[in-house]
C-alpha positions as CSV (number, residue, x, y, z in Angstrom):
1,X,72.1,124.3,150.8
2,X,70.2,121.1,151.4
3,X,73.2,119.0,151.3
4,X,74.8,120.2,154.4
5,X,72.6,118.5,156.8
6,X,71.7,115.5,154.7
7,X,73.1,112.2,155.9
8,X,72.9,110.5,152.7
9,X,75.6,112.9,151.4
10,X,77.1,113.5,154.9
11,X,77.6,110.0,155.7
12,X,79.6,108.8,152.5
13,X,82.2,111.8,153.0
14,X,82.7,111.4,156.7
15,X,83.5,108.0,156.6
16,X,86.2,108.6,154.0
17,X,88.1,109.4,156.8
18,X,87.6,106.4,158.3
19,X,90.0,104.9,155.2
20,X,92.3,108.1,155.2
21,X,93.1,106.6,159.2
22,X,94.6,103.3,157.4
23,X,97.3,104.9,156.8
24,X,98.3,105.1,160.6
25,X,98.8,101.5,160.4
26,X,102.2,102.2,159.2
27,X,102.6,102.3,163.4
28,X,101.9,98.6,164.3
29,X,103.4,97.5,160.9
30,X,106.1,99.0,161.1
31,X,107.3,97.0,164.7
32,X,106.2,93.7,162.8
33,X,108.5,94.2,159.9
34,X,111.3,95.6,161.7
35,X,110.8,92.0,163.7
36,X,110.2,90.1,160.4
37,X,112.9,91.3,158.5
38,X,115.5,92.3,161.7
39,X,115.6,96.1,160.6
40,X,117.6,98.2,163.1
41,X,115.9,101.3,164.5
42,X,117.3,103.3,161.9
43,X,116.0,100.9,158.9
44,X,112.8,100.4,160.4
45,X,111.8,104.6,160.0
46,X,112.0,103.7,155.9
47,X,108.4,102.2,156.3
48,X,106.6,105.5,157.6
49,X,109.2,107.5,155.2
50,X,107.9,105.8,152.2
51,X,104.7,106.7,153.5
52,X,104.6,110.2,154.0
53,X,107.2,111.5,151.8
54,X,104.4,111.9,149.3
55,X,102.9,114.0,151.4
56,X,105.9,116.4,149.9
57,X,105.6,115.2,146.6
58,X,102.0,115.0,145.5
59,X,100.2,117.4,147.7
60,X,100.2,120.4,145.6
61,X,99.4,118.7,142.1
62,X,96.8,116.7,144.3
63,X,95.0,120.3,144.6
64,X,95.5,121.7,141.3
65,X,94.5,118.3,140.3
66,X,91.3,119.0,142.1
67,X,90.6,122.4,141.3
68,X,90.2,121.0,137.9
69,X,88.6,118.0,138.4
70,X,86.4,118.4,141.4
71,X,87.1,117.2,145.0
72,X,84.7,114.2,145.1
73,X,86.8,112.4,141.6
74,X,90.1,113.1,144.2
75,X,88.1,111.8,147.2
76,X,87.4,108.3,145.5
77,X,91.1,108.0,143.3
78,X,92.8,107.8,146.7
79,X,90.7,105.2,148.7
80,X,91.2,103.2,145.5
81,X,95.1,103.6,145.5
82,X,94.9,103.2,149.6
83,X,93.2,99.3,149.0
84,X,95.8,98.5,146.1
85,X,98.9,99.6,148.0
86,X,97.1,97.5,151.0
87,X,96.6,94.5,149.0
88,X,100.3,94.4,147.2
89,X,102.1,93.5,150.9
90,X,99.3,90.8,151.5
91,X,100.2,89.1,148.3
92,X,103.9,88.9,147.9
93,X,105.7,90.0,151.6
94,X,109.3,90.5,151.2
95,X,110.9,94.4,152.1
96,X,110.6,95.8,148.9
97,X,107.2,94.7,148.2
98,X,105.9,96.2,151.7
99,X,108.1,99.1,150.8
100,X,105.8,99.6,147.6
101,X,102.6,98.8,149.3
102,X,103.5,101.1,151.9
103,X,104.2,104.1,149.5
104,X,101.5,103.4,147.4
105,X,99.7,103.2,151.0
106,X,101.0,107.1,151.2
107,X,100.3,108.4,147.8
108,X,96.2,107.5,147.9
109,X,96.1,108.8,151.6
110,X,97.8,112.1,150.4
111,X,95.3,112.4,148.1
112,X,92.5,111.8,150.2
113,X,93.7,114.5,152.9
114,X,94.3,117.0,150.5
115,X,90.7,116.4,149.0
116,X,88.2,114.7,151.8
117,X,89.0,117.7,154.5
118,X,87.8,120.7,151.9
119,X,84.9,118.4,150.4
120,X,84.1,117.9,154.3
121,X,84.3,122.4,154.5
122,X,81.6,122.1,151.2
123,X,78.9,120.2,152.9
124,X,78.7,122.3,156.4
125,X,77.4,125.2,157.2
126,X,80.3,127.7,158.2
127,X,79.5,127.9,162.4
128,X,80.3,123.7,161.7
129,X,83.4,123.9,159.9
130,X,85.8,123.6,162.7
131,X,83.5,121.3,165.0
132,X,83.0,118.6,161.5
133,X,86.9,118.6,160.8
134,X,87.3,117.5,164.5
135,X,84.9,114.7,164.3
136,X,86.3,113.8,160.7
137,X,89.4,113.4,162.8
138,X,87.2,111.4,165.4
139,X,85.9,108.9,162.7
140,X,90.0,108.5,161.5
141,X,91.1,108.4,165.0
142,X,88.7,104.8,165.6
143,X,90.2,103.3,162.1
144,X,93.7,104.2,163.6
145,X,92.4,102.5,166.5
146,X,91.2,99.6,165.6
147,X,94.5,98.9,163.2
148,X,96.9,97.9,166.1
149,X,93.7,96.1,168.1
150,X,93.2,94.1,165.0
151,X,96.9,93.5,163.7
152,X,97.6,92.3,167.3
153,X,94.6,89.7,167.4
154,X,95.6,88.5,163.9
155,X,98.9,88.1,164.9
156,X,98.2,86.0,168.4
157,X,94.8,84.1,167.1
158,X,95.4,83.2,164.0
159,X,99.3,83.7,163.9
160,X,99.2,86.1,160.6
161,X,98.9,89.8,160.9
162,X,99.0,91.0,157.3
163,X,95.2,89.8,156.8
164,X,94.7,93.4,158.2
165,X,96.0,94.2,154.8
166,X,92.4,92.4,152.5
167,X,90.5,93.7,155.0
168,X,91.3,97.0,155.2
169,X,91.9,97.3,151.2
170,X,88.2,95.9,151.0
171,X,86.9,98.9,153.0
172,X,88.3,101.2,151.0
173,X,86.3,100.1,147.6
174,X,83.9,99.8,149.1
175,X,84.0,102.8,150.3
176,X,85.3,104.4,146.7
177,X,82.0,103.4,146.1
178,X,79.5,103.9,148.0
179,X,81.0,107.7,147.4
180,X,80.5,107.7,144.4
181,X,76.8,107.0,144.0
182,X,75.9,110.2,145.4
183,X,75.7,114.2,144.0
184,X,77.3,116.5,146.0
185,X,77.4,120.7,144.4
186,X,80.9,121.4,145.1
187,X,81.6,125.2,145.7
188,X,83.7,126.7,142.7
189,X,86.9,129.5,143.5
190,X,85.8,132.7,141.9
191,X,89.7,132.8,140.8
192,X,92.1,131.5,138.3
193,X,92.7,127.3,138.2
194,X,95.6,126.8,141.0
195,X,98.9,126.6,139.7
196,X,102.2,125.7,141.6
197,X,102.6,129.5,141.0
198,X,99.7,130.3,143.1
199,X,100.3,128.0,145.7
200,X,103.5,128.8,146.9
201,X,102.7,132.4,146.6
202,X,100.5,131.9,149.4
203,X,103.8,131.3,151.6
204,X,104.4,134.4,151.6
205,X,101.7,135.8,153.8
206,X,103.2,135.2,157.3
207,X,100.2,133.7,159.1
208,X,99.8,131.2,156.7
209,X,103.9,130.3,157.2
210,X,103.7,130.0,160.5
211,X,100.8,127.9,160.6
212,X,101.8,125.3,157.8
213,X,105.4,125.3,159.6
214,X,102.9,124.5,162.5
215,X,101.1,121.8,160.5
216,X,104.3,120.1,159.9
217,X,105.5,119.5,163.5
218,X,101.8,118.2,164.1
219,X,102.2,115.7,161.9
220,X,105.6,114.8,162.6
221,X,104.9,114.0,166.2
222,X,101.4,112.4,165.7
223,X,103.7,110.0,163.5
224,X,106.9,109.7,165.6
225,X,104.2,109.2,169.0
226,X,102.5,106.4,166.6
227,X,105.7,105.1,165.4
228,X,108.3,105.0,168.4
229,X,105.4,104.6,171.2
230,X,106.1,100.8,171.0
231,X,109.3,100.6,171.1
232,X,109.8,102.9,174.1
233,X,107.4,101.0,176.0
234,X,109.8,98.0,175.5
235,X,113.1,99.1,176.1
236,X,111.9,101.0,179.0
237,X,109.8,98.3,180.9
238,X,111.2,95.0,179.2
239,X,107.7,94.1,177.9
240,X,106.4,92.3,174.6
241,X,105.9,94.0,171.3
242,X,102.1,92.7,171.4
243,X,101.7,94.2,174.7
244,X,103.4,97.1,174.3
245,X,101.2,97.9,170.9
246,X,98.7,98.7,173.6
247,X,100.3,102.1,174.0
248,X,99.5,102.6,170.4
249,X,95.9,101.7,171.3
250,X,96.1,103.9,174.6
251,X,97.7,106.4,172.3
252,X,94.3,106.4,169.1
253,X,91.8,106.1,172.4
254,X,92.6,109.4,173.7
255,X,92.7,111.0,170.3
256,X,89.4,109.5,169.7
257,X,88.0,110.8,173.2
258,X,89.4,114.3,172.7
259,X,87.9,114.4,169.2
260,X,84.4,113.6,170.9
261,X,84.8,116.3,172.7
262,X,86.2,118.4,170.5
263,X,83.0,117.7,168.3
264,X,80.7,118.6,170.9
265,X,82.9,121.9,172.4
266,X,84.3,123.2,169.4
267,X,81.0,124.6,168.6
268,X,80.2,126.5,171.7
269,X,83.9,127.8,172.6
270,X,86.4,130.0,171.1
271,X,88.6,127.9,168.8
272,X,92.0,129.4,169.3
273,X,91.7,129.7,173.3
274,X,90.8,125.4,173.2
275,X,93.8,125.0,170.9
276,X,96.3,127.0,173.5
277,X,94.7,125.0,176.4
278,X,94.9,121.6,174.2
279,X,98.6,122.4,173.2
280,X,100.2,123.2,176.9
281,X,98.1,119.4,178.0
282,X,99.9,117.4,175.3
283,X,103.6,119.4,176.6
284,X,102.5,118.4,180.5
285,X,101.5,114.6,179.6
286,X,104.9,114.9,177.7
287,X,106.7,115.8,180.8
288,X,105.1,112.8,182.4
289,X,105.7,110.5,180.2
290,X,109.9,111.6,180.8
291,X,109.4,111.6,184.9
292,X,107.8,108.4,184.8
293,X,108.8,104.9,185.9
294,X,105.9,102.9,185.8
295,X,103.9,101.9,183.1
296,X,100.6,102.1,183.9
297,X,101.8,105.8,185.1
298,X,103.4,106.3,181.4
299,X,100.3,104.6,180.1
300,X,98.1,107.3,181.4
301,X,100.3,109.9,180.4
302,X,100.2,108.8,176.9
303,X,96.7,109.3,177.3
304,X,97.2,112.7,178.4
305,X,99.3,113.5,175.9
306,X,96.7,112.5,173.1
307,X,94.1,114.3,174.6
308,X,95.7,117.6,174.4
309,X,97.0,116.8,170.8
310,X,93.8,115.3,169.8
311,X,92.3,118.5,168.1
312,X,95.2,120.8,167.0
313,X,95.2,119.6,163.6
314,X,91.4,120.2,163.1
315,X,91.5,123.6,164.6
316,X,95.0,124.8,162.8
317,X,92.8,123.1,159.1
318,X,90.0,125.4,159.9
319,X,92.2,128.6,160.9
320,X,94.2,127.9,157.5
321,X,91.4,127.9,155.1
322,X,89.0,130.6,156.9
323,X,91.9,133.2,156.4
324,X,91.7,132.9,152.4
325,X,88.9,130.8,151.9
326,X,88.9,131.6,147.7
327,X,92.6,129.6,148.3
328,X,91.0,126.3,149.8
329,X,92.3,124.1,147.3
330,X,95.5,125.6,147.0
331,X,96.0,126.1,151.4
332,X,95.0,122.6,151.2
333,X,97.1,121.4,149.0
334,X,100.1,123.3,151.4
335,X,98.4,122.1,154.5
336,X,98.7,117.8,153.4
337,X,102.8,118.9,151.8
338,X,103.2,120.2,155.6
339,X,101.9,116.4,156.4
340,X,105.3,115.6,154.5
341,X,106.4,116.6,158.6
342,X,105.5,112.5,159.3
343,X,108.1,111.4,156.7
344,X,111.2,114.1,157.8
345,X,110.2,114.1,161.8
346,X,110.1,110.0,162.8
347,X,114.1,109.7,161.1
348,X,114.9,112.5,163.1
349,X,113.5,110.4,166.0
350,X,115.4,107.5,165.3
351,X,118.9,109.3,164.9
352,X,118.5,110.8,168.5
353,X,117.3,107.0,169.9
354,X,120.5,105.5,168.1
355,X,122.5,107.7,169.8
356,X,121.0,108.7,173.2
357,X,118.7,106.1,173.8
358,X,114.8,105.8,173.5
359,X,114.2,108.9,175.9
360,X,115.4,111.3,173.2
361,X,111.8,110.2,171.2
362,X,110.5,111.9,173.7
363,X,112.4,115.0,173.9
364,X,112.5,115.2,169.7
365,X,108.1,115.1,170.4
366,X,108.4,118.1,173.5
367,X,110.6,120.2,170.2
368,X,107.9,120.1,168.0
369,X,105.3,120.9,170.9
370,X,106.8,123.8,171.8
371,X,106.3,125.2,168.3
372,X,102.8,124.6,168.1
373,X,102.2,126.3,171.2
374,X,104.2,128.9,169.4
375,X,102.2,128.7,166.7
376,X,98.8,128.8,168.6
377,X,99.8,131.9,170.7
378,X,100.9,133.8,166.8
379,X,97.1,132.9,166.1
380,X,95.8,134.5,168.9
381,X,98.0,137.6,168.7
382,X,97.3,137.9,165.0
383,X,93.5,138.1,165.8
């Protein structure tokens, strides 16, 4: 089909992911209002929990929702709710209001991943699939970024961070719609409408268990590593939370470099060996992150660690749908209430720091490594 290689449709789609990465600015916000409001570790893990809890919520109706209604309709109805819930903490700032923002915030960027990734899969040709999700994950990777670059210069040049908040909420209608000006031929299931019926039903097959189980602990640590990065850079070397935020920077750079190259290699190399290799480099930059004392040492392992996590989620989306591809909406709907793993993992996080100090993040993060790597080895012996 012609609209897999044109840009005009190409472009609109792959830089909804550009507003679906907003939501990672739950990581930078979330050491500012634990500041502004003295939250204890504890409290301050309710920001990304209102966030990604409705990844458990409205995942699945998000893709029956879609099967209905079409993908694109979904695409642009959660950049819209992503720019109000930005708008509503810029306006009025107390806790509860941010709280609201930030869960609004969570409900449009569920239901942009459950709808963006297989609207991505509809415009590219098959032997694309896996290398197009990666640099979708690229494109978000920059937004997530720039978020804590941005929040930070607000914050020290003009001494307000939330005007990230307008700016990022006017990106995402603007976005909405430049979307929805063009036609995109979405591929119809030859199947029943999804129910919750026919979702769940899907669990039952044991690759796709293993690998949503897998999907949950990938998005648990990519939101504990966002979340908790800061604050272990400052207990452990007695540093700023403005310079510190640069290990959340560090942290988005080396998703964004692997991505690049996950772009360019995922479409001459076998998929499941890159995600084994990619898995056991995000355990070893892990492990150096634990051994180290020095920070530009833990800086670089940081980096190490994003580069081997940069393109499991990508490659584990791809895996997913390919093995019932008639299922798309409905795997996808699983896949994004497996993201719920970034709303149950980060408390988890902050239980173990309460208790045994910030090093436990780090150990919670190796946890939910090790089953990925799990997870990726399942894949390959499933082959």
């Amino acid at each position: 089909m012609k609209q897999k290689t044109s840009s005009k449709i190409f472009l609109p789609v792959i830089f909804s992911f550009f507003v679906m990465g907003f939501v990672d600015l739950v990581g930078v916000a979330t050491g500012y209002v634990k500041q502004d409001f003295n939250l204890s570790d504890k409290m301050a893990q309710l920001i990304p929990f209102m966030v990604f809890i409705w990844f458990a919520l409205m995942s699945i109706p998000t893709g029956i929702f879609q099967d209905r209604m079409g993908k694109k309709l979904t695409v642009n109805i959660g950049m819209i709710l992503t720019g109000i819930g930005l708008l509503i903490p810029f306006v009025y700032y107390t806790l509860p209001t941010a709280l609201i923002g930030f869960a609004l915030l969570g409900i449009g960027n569920t239901i942009l991943q459950v709808s963006a990734n297989p609207l991505l899969i509809d415009i590219s040709a098959k032997d694309s699939k896996a290398a197009n999700l990666s640099l979708s994950q690229l494109i978000k990777a920059i937004a997530s970024m720039l978020g804590p670059i941005i929040t930070a210069g607000l914050a020290l040049y003009l001494g307000n961070w939330k005007i990230v908040f307008p700016l990022f909420a006017a990106i995402s209608f603007i976005s909405a719609l430049w979307l929805s000006m063009v036609k995109i031929d979405e591929s119809k299931p030859k199947k029943a409408p999804a129910t919750f019926k026919s979702s769940f039903a899907l669990l039952k097959h044991p690759y796709i268990l293993i690998t949503i189980i897998a999907i949950f602990f990938m998005v648990g640590f990519d939101v504990a590593m966002n979340t908790n990065i800061a604050t272990f850079l400052t207990s452990t070397f007695s540093i700023s939370l403005e310079a510190a935020s640069m290990g959340i920077v560090i942290y988005f750079a080396s998703l964004m470099t692997g991505r690049t190259i996950g772009a360019i290699l995922l479409r001459k190399i076998n998929i499941k060996i890159f995600m084994v290799v990619s898995t056991l480099l995000a355990i070893v930059g892990l492990i150096g992150i634990i051994l180290s004392n020095n920070l530009l040492l833990t800086q670089i392992m940081i980096f190490v660690t994003g580069i081997g996590f940069s393109n499991v989620f990508p490659i584990m989306f791809a895996l997913i749908v390919e093995k019932k591809p008639d299922y798309a909406n409905e795997l996808s709907g699983l896949i994004i209430l497996a993201v719920s793993g970034g709303a149950i993992i980060p408390p988890v996080v902050g239980f173990f720091s309460d208790i045994f100090g910030v090093i436990a993040t780090i150990y919670v993060l190796i946890l939910c490594m090790l089953y990925i790597a799990y997870a990726s080895y399942y894949v390959i012996k499933t082959d």
